[in-house]
PDB file of the backbone (N, CA, C, O) and the ligand in Angstrom, with CONECT records:
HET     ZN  A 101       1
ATOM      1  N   UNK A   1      25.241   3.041  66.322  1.00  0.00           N
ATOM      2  CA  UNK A   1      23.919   2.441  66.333  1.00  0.00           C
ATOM      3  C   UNK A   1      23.912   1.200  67.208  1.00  0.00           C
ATOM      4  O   UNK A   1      24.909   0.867  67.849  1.00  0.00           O
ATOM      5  N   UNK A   2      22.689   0.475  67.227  1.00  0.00           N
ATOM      6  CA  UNK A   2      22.746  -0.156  68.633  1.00  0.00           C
ATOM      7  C   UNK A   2      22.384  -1.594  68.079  1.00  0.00           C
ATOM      8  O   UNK A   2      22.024  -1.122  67.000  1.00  0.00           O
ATOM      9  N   UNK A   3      22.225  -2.636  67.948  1.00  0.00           N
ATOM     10  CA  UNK A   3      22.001  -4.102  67.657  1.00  0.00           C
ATOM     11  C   UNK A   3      20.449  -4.181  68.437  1.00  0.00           C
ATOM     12  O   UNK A   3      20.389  -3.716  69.575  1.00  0.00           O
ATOM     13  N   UNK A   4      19.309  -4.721  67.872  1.00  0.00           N
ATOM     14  CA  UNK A   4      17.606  -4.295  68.112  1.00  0.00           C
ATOM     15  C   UNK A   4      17.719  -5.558  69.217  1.00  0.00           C
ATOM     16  O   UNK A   4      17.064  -5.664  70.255  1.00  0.00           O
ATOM     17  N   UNK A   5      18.770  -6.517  68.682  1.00  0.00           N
ATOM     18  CA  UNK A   5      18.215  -7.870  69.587  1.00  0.00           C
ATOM     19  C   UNK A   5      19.107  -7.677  70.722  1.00  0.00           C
ATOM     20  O   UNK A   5      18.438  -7.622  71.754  1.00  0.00           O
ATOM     21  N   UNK A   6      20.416  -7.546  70.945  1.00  0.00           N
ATOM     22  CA  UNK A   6      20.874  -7.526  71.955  1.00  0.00           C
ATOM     23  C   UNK A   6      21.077  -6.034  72.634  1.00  0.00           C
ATOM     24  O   UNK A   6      21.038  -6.039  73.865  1.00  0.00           O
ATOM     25  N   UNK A   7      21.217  -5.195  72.213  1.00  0.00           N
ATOM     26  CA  UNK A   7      21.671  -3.690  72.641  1.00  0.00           C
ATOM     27  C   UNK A   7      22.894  -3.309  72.576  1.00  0.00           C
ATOM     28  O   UNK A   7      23.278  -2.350  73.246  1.00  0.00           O
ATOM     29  N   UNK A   8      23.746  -4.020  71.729  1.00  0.00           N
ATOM     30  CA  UNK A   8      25.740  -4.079  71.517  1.00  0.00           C
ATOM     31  C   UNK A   8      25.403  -2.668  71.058  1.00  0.00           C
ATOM     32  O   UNK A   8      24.441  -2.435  70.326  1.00  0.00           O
ATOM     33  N   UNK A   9      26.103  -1.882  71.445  1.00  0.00           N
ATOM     34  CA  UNK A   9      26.800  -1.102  70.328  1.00  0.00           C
ATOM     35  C   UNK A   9      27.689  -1.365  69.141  1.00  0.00           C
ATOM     36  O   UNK A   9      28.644  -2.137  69.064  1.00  0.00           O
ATOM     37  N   UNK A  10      27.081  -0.412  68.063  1.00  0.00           N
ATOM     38  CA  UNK A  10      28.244  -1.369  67.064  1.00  0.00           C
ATOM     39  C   UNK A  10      27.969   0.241  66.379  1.00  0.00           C
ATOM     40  O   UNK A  10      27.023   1.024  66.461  1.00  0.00           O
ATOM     41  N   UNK A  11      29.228   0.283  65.713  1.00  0.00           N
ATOM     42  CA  UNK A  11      29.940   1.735  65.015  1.00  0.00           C
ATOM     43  C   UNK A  11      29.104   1.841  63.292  1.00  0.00           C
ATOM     44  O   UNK A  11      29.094   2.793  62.512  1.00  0.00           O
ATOM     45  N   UNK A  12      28.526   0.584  63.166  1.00  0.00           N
ATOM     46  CA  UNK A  12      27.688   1.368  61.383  1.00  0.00           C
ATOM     47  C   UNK A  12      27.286  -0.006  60.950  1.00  0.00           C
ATOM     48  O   UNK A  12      27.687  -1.035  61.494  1.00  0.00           O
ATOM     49  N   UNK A  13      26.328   0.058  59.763  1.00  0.00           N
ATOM     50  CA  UNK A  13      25.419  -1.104  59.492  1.00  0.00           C
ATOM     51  C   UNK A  13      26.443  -2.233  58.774  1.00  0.00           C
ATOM     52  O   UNK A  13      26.133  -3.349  58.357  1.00  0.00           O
ATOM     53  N   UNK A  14      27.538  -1.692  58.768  1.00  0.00           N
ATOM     54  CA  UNK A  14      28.226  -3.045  58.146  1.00  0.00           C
ATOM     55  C   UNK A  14      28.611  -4.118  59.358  1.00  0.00           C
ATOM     56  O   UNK A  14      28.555  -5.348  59.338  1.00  0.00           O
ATOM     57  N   UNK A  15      29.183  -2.861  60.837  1.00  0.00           N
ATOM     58  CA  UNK A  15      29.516  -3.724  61.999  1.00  0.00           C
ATOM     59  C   UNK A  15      28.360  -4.522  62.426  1.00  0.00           C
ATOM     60  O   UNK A  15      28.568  -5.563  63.049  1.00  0.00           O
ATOM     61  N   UNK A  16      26.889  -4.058  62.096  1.00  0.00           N
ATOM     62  CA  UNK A  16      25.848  -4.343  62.853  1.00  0.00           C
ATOM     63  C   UNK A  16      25.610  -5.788  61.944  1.00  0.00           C
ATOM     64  O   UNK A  16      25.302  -6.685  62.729  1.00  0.00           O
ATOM     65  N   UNK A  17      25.661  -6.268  60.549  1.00  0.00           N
ATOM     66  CA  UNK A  17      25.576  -6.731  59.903  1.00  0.00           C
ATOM     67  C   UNK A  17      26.270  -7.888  60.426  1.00  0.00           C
ATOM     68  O   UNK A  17      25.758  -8.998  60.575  1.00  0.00           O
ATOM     69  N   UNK A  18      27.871  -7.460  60.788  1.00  0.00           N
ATOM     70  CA  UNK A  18      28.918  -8.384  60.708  1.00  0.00           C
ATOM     71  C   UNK A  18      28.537  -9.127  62.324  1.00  0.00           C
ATOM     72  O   UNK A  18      28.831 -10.318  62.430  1.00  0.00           O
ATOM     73  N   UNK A  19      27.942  -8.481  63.458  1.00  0.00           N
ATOM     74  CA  UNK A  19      27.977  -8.648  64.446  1.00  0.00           C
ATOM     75  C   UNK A  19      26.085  -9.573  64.962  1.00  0.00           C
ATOM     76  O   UNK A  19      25.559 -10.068  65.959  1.00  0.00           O
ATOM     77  N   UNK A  20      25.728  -9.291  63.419  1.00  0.00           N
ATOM     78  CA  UNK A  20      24.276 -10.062  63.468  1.00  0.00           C
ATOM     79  C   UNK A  20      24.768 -11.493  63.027  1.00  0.00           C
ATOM     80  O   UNK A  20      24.289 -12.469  63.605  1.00  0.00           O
ATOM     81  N   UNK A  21      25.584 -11.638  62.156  1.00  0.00           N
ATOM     82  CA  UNK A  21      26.139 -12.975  61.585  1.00  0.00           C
ATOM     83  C   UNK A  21      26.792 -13.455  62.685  1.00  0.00           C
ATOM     84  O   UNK A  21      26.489 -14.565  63.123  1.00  0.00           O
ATOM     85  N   UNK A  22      27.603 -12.822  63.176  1.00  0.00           N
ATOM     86  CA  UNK A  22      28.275 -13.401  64.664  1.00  0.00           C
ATOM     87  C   UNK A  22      27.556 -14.035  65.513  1.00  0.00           C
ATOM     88  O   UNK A  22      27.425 -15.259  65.549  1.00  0.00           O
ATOM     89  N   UNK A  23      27.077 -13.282  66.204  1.00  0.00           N
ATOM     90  CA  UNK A  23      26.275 -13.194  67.853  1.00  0.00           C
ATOM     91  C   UNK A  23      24.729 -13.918  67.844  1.00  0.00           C
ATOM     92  O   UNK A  23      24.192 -14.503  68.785  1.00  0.00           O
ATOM     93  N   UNK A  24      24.196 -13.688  66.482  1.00  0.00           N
ATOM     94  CA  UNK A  24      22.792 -13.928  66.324  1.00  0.00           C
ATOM     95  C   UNK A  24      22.315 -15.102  65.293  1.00  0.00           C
ATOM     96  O   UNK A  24      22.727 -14.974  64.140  1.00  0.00           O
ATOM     97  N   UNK A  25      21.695 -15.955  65.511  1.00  0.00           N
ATOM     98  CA  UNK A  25      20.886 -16.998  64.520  1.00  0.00           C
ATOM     99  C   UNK A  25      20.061 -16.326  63.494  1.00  0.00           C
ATOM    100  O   UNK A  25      19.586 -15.193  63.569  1.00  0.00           O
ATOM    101  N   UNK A  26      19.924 -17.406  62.259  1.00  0.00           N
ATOM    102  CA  UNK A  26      18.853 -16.176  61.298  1.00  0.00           C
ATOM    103  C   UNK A  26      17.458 -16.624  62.304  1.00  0.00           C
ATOM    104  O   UNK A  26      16.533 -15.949  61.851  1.00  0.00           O
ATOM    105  N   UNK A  27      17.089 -17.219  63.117  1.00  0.00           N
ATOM    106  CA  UNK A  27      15.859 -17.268  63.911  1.00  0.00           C
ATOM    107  C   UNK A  27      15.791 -16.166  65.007  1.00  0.00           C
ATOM    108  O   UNK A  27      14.703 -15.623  65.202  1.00  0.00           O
ATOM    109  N   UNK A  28      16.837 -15.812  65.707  1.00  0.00           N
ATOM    110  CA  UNK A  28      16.469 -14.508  66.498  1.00  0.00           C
ATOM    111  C   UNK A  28      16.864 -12.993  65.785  1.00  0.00           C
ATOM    112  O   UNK A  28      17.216 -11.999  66.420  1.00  0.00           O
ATOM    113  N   UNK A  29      16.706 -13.089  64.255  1.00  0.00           N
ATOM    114  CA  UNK A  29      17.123 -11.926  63.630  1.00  0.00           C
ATOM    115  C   UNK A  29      15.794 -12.299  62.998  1.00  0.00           C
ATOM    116  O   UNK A  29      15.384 -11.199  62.627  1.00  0.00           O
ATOM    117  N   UNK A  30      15.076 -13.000  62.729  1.00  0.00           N
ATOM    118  CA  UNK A  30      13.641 -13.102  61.743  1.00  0.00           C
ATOM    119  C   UNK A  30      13.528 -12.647  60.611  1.00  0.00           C
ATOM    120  O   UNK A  30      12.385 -12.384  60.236  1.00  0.00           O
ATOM    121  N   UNK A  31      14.414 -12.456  59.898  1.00  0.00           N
ATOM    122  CA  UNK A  31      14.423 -11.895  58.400  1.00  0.00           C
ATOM    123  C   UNK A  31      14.706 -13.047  57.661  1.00  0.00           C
ATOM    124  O   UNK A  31      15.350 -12.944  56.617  1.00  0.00           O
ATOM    125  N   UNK A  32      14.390 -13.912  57.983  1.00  0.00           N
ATOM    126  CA  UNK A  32      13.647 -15.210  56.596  1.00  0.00           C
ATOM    127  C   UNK A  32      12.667 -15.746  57.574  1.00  0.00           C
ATOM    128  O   UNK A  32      12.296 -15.404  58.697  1.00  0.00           O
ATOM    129  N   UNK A  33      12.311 -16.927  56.564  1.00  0.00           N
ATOM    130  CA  UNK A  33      11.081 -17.305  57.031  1.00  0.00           C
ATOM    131  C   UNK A  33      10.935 -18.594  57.268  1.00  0.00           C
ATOM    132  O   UNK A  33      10.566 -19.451  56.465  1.00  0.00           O
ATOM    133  N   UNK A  34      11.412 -18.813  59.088  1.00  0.00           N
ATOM    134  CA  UNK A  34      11.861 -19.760  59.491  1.00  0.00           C
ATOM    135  C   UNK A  34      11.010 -19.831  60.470  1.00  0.00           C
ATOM    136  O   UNK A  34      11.589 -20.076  61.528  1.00  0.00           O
ATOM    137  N   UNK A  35       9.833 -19.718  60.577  1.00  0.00           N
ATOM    138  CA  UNK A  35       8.979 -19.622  61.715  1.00  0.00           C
ATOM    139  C   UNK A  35       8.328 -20.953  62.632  1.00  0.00           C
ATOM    140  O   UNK A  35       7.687 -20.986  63.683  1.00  0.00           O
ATOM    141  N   UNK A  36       8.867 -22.117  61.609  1.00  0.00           N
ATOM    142  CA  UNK A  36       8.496 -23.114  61.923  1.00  0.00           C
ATOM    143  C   UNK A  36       9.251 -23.886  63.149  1.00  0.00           C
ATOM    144  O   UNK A  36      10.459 -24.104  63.244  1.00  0.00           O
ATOM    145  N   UNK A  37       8.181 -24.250  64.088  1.00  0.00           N
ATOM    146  CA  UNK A  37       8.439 -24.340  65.246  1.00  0.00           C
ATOM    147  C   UNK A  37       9.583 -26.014  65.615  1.00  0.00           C
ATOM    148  O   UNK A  37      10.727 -25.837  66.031  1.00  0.00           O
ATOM    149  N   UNK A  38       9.146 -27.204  65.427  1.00  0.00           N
ATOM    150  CA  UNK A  38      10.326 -28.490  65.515  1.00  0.00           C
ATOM    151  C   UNK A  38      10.579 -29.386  64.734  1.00  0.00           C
ATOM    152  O   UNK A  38      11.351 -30.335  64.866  1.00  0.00           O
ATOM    153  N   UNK A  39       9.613 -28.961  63.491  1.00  0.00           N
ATOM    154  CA  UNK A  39       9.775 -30.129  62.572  1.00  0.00           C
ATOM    155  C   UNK A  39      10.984 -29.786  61.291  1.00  0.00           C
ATOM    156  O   UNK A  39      10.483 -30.198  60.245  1.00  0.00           O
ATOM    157  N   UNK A  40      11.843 -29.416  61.119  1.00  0.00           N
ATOM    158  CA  UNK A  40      12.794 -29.306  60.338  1.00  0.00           C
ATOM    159  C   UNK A  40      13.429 -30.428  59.689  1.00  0.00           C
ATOM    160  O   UNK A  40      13.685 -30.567  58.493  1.00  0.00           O
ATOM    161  N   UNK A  41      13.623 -31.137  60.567  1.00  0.00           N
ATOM    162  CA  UNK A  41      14.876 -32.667  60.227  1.00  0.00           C
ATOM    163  C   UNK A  41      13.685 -33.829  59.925  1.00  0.00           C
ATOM    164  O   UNK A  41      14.203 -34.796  59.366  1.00  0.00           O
ATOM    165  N   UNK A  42      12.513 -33.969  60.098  1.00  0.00           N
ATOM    166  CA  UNK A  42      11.650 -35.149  59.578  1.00  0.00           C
ATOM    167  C   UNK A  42      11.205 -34.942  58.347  1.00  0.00           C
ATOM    168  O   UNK A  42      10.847 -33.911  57.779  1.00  0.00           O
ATOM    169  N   UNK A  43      11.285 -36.277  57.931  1.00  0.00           N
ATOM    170  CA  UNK A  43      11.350 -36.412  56.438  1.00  0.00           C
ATOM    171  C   UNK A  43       9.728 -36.781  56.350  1.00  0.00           C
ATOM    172  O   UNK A  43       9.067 -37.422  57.167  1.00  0.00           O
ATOM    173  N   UNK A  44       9.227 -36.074  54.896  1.00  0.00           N
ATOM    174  CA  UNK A  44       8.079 -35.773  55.207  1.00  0.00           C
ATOM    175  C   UNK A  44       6.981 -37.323  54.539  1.00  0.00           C
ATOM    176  O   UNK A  44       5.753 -37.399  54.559  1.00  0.00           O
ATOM    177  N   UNK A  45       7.932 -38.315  54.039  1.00  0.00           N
ATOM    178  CA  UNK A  45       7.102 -39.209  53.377  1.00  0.00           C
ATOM    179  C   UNK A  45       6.736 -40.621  54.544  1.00  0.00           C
ATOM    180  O   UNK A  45       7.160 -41.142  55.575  1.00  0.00           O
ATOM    181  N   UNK A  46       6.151 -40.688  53.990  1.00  0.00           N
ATOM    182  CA  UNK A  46       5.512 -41.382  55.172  1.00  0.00           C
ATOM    183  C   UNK A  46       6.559 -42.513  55.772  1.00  0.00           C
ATOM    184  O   UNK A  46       6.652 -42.444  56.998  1.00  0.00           O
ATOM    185  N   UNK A  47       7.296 -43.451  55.208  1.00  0.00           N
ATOM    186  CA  UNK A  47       8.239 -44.056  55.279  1.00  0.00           C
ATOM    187  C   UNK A  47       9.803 -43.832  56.225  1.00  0.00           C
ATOM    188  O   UNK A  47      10.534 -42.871  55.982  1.00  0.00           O
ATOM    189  N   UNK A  48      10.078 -44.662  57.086  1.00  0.00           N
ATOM    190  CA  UNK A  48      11.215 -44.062  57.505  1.00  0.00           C
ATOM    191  C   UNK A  48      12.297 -44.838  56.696  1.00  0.00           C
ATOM    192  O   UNK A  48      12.198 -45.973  56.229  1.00  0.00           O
ATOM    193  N   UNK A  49      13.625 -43.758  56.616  1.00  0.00           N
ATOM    194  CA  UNK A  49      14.490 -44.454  55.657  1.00  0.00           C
ATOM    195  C   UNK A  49      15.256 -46.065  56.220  1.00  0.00           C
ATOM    196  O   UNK A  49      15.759 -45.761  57.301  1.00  0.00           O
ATOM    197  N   UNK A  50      15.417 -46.905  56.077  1.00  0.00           N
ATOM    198  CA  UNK A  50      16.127 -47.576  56.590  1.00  0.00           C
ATOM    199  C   UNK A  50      17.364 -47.777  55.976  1.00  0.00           C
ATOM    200  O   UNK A  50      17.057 -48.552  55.071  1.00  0.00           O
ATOM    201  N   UNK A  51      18.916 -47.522  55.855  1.00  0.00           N
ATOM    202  CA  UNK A  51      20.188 -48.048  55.030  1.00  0.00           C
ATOM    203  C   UNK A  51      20.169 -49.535  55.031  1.00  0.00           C
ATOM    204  O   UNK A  51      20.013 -50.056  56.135  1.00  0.00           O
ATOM    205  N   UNK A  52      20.315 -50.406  53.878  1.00  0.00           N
ATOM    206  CA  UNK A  52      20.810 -51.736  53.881  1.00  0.00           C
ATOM    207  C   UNK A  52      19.629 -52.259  53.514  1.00  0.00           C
ATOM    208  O   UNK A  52      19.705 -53.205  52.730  1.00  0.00           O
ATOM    209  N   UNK A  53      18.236 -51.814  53.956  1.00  0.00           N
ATOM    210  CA  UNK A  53      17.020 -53.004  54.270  1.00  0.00           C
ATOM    211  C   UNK A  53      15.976 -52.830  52.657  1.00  0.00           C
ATOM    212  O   UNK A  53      14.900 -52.283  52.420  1.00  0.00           O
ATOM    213  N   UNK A  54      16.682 -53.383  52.059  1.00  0.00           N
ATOM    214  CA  UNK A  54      15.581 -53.283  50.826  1.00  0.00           C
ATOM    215  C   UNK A  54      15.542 -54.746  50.002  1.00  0.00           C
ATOM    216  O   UNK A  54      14.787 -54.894  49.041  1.00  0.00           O
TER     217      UNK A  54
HETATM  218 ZN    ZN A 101      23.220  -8.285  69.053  1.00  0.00          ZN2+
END
């Protein structure tokens, strides 16, 4: 069978599995739901953290 994102050949769904964890991000495999485009790492309260300053 063939890998959808790249075209590898790979010998059965465990290689294809093992070779999706390898080769591929869970963002260019899309089977969660990560669709969100740059905001990941900002913290969502309004405040930025500062260490030390309180
Ligand atoms: Zn691939």
């Amino acid at each position: 069978m063939k890998c959808e994102i790249c075209d590898a050949e790979v010998a059965n769904s465990e290689e294809l599995k093992a070779h999706m964890e390898r080769e591929h991000t869970l963002e260019e495999r899309g089977d969660e739901e990560l669709e969100k485009p740059d905001m990941m790492d900002q913290p969502l309260s309004g405040a930025p953290i500062v260490p030390g300053k309180n």
